[in-house]
Structure formats: structure tokens, C-alpha cells
C-alpha positions in Angstrom: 106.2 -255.2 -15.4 108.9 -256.0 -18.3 111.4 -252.6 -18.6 113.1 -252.9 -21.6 117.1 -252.6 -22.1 116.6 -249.4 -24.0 113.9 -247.3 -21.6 116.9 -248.3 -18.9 119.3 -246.8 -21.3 117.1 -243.8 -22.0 116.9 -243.6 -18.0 120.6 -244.2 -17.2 121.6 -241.7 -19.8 118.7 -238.9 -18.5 119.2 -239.2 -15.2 123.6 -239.3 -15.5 123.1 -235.9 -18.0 121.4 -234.4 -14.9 123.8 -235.5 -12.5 126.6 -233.9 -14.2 125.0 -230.6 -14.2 123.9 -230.5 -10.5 127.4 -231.7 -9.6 128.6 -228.3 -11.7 128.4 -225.9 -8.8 130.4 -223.0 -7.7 133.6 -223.3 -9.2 135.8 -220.8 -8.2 139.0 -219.3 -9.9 142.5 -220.2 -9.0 143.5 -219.7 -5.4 140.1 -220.1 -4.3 138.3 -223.3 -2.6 135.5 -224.0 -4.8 132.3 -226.1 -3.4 133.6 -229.8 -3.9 131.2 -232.9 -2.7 132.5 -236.4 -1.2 130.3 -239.2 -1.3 129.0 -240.8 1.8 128.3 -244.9 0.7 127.3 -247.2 3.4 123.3 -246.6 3.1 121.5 -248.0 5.9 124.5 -248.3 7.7 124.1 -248.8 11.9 124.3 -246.0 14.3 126.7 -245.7 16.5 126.1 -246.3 20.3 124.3 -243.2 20.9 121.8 -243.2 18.5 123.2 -241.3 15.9 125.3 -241.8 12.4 122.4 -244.2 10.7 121.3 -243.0 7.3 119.3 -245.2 4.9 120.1 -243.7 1.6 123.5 -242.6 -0.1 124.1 -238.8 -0.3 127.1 -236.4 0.0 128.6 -234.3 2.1 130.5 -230.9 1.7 134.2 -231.8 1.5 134.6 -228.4 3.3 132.9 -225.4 5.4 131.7 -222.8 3.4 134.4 -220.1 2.9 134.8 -216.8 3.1 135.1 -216.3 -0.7 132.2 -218.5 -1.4 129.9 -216.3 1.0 130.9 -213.3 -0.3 129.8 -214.2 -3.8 126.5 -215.2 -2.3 126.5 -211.5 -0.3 127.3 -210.1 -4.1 124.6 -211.5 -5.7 121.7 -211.5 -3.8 122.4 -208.5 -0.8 123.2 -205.9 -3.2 119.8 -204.0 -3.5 118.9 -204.6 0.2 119.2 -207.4 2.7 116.0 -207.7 4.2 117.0 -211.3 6.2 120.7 -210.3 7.4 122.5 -212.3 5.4 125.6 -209.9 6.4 126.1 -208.4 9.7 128.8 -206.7 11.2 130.6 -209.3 13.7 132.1 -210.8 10.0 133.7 -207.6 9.3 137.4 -207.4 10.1 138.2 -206.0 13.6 134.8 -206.9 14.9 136.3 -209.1 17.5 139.1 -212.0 17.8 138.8 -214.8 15.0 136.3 -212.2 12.4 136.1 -213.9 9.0 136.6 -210.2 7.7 134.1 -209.7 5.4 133.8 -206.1 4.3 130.3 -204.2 3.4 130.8 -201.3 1.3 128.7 -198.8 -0.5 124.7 -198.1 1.1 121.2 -199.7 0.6 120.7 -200.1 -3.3 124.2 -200.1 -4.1 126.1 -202.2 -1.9 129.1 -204.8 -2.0 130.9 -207.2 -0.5 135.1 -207.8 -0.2 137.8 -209.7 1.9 141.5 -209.4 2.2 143.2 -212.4 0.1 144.8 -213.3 3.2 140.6 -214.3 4.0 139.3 -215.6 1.3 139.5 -219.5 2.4 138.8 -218.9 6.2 135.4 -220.3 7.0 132.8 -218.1 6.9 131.1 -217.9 10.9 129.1 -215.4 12.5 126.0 -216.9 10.3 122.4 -218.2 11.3 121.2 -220.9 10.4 118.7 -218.8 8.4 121.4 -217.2 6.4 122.6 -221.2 5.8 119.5 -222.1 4.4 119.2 -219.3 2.5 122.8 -220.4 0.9 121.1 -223.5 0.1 118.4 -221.7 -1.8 120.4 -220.0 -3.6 122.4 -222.7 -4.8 119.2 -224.5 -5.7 118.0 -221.9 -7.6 121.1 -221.6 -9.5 123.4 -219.5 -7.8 121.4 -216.6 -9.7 123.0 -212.6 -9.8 120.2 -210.7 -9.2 120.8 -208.4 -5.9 117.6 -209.4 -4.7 116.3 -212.0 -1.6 113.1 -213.3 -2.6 111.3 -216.6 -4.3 113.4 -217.1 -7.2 116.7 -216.9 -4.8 116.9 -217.1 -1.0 113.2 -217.5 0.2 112.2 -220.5 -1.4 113.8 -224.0 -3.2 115.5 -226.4 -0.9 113.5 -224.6 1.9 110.4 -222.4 2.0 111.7 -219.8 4.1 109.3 -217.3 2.6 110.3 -214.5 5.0 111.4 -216.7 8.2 113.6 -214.8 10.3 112.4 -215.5 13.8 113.5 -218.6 16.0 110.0 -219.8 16.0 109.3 -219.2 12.4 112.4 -220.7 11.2 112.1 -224.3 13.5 109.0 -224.9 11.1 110.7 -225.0 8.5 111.2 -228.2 7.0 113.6 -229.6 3.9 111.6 -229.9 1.0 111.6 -233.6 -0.5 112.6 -232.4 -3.7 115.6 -231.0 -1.7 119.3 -231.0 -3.4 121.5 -228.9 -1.6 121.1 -228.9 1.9 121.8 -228.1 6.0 123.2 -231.8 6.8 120.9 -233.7 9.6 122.6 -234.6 12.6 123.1 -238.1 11.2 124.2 -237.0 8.1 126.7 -235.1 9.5 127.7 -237.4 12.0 128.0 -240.1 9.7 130.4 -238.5 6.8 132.4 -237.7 10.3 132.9 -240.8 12.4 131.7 -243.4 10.3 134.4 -245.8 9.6 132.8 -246.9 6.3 133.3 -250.4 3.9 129.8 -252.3 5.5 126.9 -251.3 7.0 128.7 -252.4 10.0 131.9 -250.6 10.4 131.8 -249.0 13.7 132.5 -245.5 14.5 135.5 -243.3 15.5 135.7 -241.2 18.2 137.2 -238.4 16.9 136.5 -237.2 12.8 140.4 -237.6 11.7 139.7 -241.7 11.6 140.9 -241.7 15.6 139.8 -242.9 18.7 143.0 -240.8 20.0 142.6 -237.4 20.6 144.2 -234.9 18.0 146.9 -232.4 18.3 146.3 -228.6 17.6 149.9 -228.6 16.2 149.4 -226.2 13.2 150.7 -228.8 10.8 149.9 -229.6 7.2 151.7 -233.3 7.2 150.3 -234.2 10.7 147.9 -237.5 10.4 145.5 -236.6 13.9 145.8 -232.4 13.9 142.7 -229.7 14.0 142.3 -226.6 15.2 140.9 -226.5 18.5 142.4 -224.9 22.2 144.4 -226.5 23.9 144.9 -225.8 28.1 148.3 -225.8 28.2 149.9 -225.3 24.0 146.8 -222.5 23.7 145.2 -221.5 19.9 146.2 -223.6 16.9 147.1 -220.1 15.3 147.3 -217.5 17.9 147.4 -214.7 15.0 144.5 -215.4 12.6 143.1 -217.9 15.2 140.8 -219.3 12.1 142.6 -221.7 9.7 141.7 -221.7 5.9 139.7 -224.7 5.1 141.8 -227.6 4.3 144.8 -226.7 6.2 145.0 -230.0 7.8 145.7 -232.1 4.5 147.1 -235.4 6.0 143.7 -235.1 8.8 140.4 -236.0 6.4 137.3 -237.1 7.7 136.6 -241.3 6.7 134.8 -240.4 3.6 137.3 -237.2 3.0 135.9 -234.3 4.3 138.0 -231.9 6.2 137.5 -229.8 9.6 134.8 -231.5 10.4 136.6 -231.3 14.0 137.3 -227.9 15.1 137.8 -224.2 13.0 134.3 -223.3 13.5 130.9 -225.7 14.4 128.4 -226.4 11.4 124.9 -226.0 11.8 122.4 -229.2 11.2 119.1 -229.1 10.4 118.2 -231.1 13.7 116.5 -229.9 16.5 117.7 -230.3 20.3 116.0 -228.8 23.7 112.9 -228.5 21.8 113.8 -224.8 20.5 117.5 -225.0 19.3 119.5 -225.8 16.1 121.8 -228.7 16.8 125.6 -227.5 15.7 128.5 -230.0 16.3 132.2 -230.6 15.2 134.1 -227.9 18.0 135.8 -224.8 16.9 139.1 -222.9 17.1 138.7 -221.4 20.6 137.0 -224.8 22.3 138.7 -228.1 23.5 139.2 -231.0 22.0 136.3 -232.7 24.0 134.4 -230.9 21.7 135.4 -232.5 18.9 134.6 -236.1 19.6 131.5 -238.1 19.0 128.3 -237.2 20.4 129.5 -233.6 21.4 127.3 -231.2 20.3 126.1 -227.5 21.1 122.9 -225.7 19.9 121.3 -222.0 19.5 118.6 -220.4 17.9 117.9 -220.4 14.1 118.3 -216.9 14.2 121.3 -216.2 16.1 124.6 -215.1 14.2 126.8 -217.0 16.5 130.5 -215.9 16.1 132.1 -219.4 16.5 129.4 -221.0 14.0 129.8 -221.9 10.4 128.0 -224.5 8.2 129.0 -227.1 5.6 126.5 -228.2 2.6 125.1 -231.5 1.9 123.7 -233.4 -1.6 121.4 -235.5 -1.4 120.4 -237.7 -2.8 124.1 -238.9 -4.2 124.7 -237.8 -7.8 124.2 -240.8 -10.4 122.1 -243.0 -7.9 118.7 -244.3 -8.7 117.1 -247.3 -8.9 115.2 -249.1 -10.7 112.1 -248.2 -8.5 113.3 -244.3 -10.3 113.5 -246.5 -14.4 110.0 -247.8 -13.6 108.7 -244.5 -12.8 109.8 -243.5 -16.2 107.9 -246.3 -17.4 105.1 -245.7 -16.5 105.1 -242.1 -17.3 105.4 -243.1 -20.8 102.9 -245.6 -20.7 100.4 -243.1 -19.3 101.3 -240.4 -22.4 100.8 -243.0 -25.0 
């Protein structure tokens, strides 16, 4: 099959224009930690010694957890009329418990709303399912629309078909739909964008996700190059006041491909499954040790359980702007067949 220069044109230029519009999501207003991407390169790179960390195609990962700010908007737009699926409950709401992400629900069914202290706003969000993570997905598949409803056309179908899931076993058959954008990272997603050391498909791996194989300090420091907020035996909580940090805080500690807090603040959820009945979460969080942190760690709960030291981070896949010419072809064809 001859493609000629200008159907690749045509096809560089379509698929680039709708690239740039799926990269356009939730920008927030000043002060407040919008949903930024990092790519993940490397495809079909080798796992590491355990198994994990090998993922054939290019994709990217959340450069941060999901805040608090960003949640809230979700809770404003679709939780106002009702919320059917629990989207909110009330270990986020401030005084709840040590290390709440203080999310506030105000008004009563038909009328309610969702608030934070500023102080808040950049925490990651925890206490959340991973039901109400892949309804997040959803919603941001479905354009992030403001309708104060959970059903098709927002949380319950689009990157998932949740249609209704709440239970554990009802949820662990869901599957990622392959026309999937926004996502729950796999376990070797996840694992890769945190220990891979990147540049081949043969880099190795690091032990711990701040490009170390030493073990990082909890120091509360925003020049430190090997800091996260985890427990430590003997120096105690990172922050012993807000015991979350905001996302970020650790500017001099990225991940290889740039993420942040991928080691300790709160664990992310994964869409894989462990112990037969269990969502696999991994990275440590604020009130664990720093064993937690390093490769191959991991902890796991059902995907209905709001668990209070439990966030989540989004992945993209597949990477913005990549295709191939296996994608230019399909074009060609399609053309060929409406002639």
C-alpha cells in the first residue's frame, strides 16, 4: 500500500488537533494545582527484577495526586443533586480524624455543595475508593461536564462502564475500556513512571521513586534532592501539624520522568488486582515507613473501601501526539472504502 505525503499530512495534522484538545484538561486558577501530564518514553522497556515496570506502548502519567481542589470541583459538578455512589463521605471532612483532606459538604439532597479551607486546597485528596477514582476518570472523559448528576453521560460510563458498580465484586469486573483516555494507572504503569531510570529500554530500575537506591529523608524540605513524606521511628511525621503535604512540596525530589509523591503523602490506587479480591495501591503514605516506599512494596483493599490513607493519580494513555503509521493507514483505508 502507497500512502501519499499528503493523507500523512492530513493524518499528522488530525490526529495533533486532537491531541491538543485532550491535553486541555482541568486547568485551574492561580494558586491552585491544575491536572498536568508527564510523559513516560521508553515503550517496551524491561521490567525490573520482580516482574513489574514493563510497558509496551508510550503513555503518561499524572505529574501529581489528585488534590483536594480538583475533587471538590468533581463533588461540585456531579454530587450536587444526589450522590447515589459516595463520591463524598465524611472521613474527608475536617476534624474527621488525624491527616482529613477537609473537604466540607454543605447544604441537603438536591441542593448540596462542596468547600475546603485554602490552607486545603493542594493536599491530596484520600479517604476515596477506587470506585470514586474511576468515576473521576469518567468524568474527565466525558468532559468534565457540570451537571449535578452521576449517571452515563458523567461518572457511570466512558473510560469505564461502571454502570452502577459499587460493590467489591461488582467493581473487580470492571475492566478499562480500549478506547480508554484518562485512566487508574496499572501496576506497571505506575511502577514504571516511578522507578524506571529511563533513556533505553534497558535502563534499570531505582529502588526508591526520587531517582535513589538510598533511602529518603522525611525532612520537610523543599530544596532537599531524596526527601518524602513518610514516618520515620525515631524523627516521627514529616509535618506533625497538617500531617498531609500539598502536592509538590518536595520540588528538588521528582520521580525519573517528573512526577512527584509518587513515594509517600498518601498510596494511589492501580487498576491491578492482588490476592484475587483486592485493588493493588502502592507508593507509601504520610503515617507509614520508608520501606513502604521502595520498589515492589505494595498494599491492597477492596474497590469499595474509602481508605483514609488512599489517594489516586491519573494516567493518559495512549501518549498525546503518538501514532503510527499502522494509525495513517487506517485512515487510508477508511477513505478508500467511502470513495
Amino acid at each position: 500500500m502507497r500512502i501519499s505525503p499528503g493523507l500523512v499530512a492530513t493524518a499528522v495534522s488530525t490526529l495533533a488537533m486532537a491531541s491538543a484538545a485532550r491535553a486541555d484538561v482541568f486547568n485551574l486558577g492561580p494558586g491552585l494545582q491544575s491536572l498536568t501530564f508527564v510523559p513516560v518514553g521508553d515503550p517496551g522497556n524491561a521490567p525490573d527484577c520482580n516482574g513489574l515496570g514493563s510497558v509496551p506502548y508510550a503513555y503518561q502519567m499524572g505529574q501529581y495526586d489528585i488534590t483536594v481542589s480538583q475533587y471538590c470541583d468533581f463533588l461540585n459538578a456531579v454530587a450536587t443533586a444526589a450522590d447515589p455512589y459516595g463520591l463524598y463521605n465524611a472521613s474527608m471532612s475536617p476534624g474527621s480524624g488525624i491527616a482529613s483532606c477537609g473537604i466540607v459538604q454543605s447544604g441537603s439532597p438536591g441542593n448540596f455543595s462542596y468547600s475546603t479551607a485554602s490552607s486545603n486546597v493542594n493536599f491530596p485528596v484520600n479517604a476515596v475508593s477506587w470506585g470514586d477514582a474511576a468515576r473521576f476518570c469518567n468524568w474527565l472523559a466525558n468532559g468534565q461536564p457540570a451537571v449535578g448528576v452521576e449517571n452515563a453521560s458523567t461518572t457511570e460510563d466512558g473510560s469505564y462502564a461502571l454502570n452502577g458498580a459499587v460493590t467489591d465484586s461488582q467493581l473487580l469486573a470492571v475492566a478499562r475500556s480500549p478506547s480508554a483516555i484518562y485512566v487508574i494507572p496499572t501496576e506497571n504503569e505506575w511502577y514504571k513512571s516511578s522507578y524506571y531510570k529511563g533513556g533505553s529500554a534497558n535502563a534499570g530500575y531505582w529502588s526508591f521513586p526520587t531517582q535513589s537506591d538510598t533511602p529518603p529523608s522525611n525532612f520537610l524540605s523543599t530544596t532537599g534532592t531524596n526527601n518524602a513524606n513518610f514516618a520515620d521511628p525515631v524523627l516521627g511525621f514529616t509535618d506533625p501539624n497538617t500531617f498531609l503535604t500539598p502536592v509538590g512540596t518536595f520540588v528538588d525530589s521528582p520521580g525519573p520522568y517528573g512526577t512527584y509523591d509518587q513515594g509517600g503523602d498518601v498510596y494511589q490506587w492501580t487498576e491491578s488486582i492482588i490476592n484475587g479480591s483486592q485493588f493493588a495501591y502502592l507508593g507509601g503514605a504520610w503515617d507509614q515507613d520508608v520501606a513502604t516506599l521502595q520498589a515492589g512494596a505494595m498494599g491492597g483493599a477492596g474497590g469499595s473501601q474509602d481508605v483514609s490513607i488512599v489517594g489516586f493519580r491519573i494516567a493518559e494513555v495512549p501518549e498525546p501526539g503518538s501514532f503510527s503509521l499502522l494509525a495513517i493507514g487506517s485512515i487510508y483505508l477508511l477513505r478508500r472504502r467511502r470513495k
